[in-house]
C-alpha positions in Angstrom: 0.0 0.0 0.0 1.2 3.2 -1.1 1.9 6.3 1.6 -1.3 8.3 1.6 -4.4 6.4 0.9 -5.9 3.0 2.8 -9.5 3.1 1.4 -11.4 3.6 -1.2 -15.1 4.1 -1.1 -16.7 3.7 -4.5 -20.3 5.3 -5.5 -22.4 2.1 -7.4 -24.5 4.4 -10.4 -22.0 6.0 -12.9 -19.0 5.3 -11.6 -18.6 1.8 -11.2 -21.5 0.5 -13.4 -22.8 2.6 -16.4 -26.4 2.5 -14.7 -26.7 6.3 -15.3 -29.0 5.8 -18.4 -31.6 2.9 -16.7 -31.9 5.4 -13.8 -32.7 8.4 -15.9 -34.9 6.2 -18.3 -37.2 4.9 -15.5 -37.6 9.0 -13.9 -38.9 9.6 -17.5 -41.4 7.1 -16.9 -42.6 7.9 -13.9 -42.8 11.6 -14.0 -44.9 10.9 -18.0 -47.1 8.7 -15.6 -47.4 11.9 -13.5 -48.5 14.0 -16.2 -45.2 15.7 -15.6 -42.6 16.4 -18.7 -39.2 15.1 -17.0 -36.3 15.3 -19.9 -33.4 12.9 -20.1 -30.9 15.5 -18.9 -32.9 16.6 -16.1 -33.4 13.3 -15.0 -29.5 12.8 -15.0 -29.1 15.6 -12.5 -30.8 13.2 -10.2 -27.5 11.0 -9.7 -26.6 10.5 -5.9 -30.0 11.9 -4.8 -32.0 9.4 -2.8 -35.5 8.6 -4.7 -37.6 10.4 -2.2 -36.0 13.3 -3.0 -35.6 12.8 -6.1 -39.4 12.5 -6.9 -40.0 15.7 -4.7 -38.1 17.7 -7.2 -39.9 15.7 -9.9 -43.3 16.7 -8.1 -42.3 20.3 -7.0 -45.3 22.0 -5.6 -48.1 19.8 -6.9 -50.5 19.4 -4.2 -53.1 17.6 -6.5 -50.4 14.3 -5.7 -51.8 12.6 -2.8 -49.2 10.8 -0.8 -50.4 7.5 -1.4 -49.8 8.4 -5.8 -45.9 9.2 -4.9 -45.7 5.8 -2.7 -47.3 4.2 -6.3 -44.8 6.3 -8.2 -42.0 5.4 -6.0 -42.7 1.8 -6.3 -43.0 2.0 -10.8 -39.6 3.2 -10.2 -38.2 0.6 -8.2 -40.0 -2.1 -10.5 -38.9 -0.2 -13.7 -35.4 -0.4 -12.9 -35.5 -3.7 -11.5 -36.2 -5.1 -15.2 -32.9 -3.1 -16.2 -31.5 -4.9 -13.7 -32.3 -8.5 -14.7 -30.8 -7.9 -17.8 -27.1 -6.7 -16.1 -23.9 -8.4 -16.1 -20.0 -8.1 -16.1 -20.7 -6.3 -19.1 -22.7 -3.1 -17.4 -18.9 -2.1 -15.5 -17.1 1.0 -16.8 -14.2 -0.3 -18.8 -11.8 -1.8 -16.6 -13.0 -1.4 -13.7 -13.1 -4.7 -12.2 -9.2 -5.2 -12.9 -8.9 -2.0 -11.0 -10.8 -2.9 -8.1 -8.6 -6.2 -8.1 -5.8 -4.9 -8.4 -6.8 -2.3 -5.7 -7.0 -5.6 -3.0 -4.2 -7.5 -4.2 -2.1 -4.1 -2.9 -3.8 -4.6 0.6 -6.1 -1.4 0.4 -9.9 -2.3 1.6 -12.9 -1.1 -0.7 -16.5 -0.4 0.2 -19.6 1.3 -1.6 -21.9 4.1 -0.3 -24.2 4.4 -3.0 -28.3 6.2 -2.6 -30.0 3.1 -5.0 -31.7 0.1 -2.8 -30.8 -2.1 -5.5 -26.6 -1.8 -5.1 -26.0 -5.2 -3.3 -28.4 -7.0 -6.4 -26.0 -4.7 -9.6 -22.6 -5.6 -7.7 -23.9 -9.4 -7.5 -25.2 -9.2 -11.3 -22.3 -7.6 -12.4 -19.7 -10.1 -10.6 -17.9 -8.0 -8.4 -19.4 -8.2 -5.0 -17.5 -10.3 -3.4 -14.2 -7.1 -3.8 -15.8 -4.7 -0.9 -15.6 -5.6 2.7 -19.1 -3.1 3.1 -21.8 -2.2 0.5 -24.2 1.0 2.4 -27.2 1.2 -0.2 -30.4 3.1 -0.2 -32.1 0.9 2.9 -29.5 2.7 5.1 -31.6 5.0 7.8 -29.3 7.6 8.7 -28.6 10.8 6.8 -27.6 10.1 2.9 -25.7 12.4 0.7 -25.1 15.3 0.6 -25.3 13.7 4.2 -22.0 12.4 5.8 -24.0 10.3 7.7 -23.8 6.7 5.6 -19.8 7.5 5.0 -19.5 7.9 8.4 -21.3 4.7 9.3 -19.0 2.7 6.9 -15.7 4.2 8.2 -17.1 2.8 11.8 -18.2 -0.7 10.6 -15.0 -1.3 9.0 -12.3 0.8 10.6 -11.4 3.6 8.4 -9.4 6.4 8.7 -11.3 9.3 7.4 -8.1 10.8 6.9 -6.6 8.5 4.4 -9.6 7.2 2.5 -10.6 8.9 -0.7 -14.8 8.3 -2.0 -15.3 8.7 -5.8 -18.1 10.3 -7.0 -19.9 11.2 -10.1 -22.5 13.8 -8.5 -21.9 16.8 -6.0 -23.9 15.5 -3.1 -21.4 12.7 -2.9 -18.5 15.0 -2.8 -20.1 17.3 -0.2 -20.8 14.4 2.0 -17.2 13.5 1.2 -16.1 16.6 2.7 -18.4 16.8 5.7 -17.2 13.3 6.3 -14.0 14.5 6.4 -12.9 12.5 3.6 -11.3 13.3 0.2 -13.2 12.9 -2.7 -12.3 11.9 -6.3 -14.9 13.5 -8.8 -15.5 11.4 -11.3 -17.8 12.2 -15.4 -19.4 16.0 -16.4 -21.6 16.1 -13.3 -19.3 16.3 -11.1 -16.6 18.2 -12.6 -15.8 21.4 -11.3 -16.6 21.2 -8.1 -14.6 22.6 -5.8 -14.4 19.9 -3.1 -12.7 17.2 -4.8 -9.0 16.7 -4.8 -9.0 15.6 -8.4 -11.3 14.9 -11.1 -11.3 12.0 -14.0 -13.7 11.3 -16.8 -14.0 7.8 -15.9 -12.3 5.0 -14.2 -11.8 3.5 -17.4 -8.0 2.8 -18.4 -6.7 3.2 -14.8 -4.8 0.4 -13.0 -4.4 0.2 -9.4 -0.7 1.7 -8.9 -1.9 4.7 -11.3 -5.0 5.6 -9.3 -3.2 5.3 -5.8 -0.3 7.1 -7.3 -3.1 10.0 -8.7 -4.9 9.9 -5.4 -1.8 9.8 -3.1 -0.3 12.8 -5.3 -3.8 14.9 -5.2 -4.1 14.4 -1.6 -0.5 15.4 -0.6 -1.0 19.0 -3.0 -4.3 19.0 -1.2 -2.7 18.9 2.2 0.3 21.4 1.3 -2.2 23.7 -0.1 -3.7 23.9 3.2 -1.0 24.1 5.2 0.6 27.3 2.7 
């Protein structure tokens, strides 16, 4: 393990598996049901968000929704991406990824997942890479979740972390916000995220990396990171 980093907490949707498009494709669907018109880009804002609050922004001020309808609409969304789901595999991973999340634990450094989807465990088992993270957090957690630091925090506890030397990549700026109210570093990861000011580094994608090259990256970014405070 290299000086610098001893964790890595992965987000599931968009940065480990390419699940961005199923997610945004079943919002569509429910928000038409709604009588609501919900684009494809505005539905890919929603990554990281947790589904209630997704569907409130969906819903906005619409009084006329009872809450028994956004229980119903909740529960199309759930069954909506489930279908994506059966149809998963090794195949639905970002390019490379599970040779970097191998290679990541054959250098000794633990990996978990703190993702917002209730469905996480079911896409790592699908997609053959489960069995790599010593924790998976998913949506059924019932503390605080992101922007939240609450589920990070809850993993560091469950499996020893040091918040101080574990890095969380994210593709959406709630993750990296509960990064750094975790007290974590955070990797930003794809468009959505880029930009934001609270990440130590940002990628387009995971894709291409192997392990010594991504601790090397992170180990680097958090040590300019750390000088920069300091100065």
């Amino acid at each position: 393990m290299m000086k610098g980093l001893e964790a890595v907490v992965f987000d599931l949707d968009g940065v480990l598996a390419d699940t961005a498009m199923a997610h945004a494709n079943s919002w569509v669907e429910v928000a038409k049901s709604a009588g609501i018109e919900l684009t494809l880009p505005q539905a890919d804002a929603f990554r990281g968000i947790p589904r209630v609050v997704a569907l409130e922004r969906i819903i906005g001020g619409n009084k006329q929704i009872s809450r028994q309808m956004k229980l119903a609409l909740l529960e199309m969304k759930g069954e909506l991406y489930r279908k994506e789901i059966s149809r998963m595999g090794p195949a639905t991973l970002v390019d490379g990824a599970p040779e970097l999340l191998e290679g990541l634990r054959s250098i000794g450094i633990p990996l978990a997942v703190a993702s917002a989807s209730k469905h996480a465990e079911l896409v790592l088992e699908m997609t053959g890479v489960r069995h790599l993270f010593l924790a998976v957090s998913d949506g059924y957690f019932n503390g605080g979740q992101k922007p939240d630091p609450g589920q990070l925090l809850s993993l560091a506890y469950e499996i020893g972390l040091k918040r101080e030397s574990t890095v969380v990549v994210e593709d959406s700026m709630a993750g990296l916000l509960a990064a750094k109210r975790a007290g974590m570093a955070g990797l930003a990861v794809g468009h959505a995220a880029a930009g934001c000011e609270t990440a130590i580094a940002a990628i387009d994608s995971l894709a291409g990396y192997r392990a010594r090259e991504f601790v090397e990256l992170i180990s680097a970014s958090m040590s300019c990171k750390l000088a920069g405070r300091v100065s």
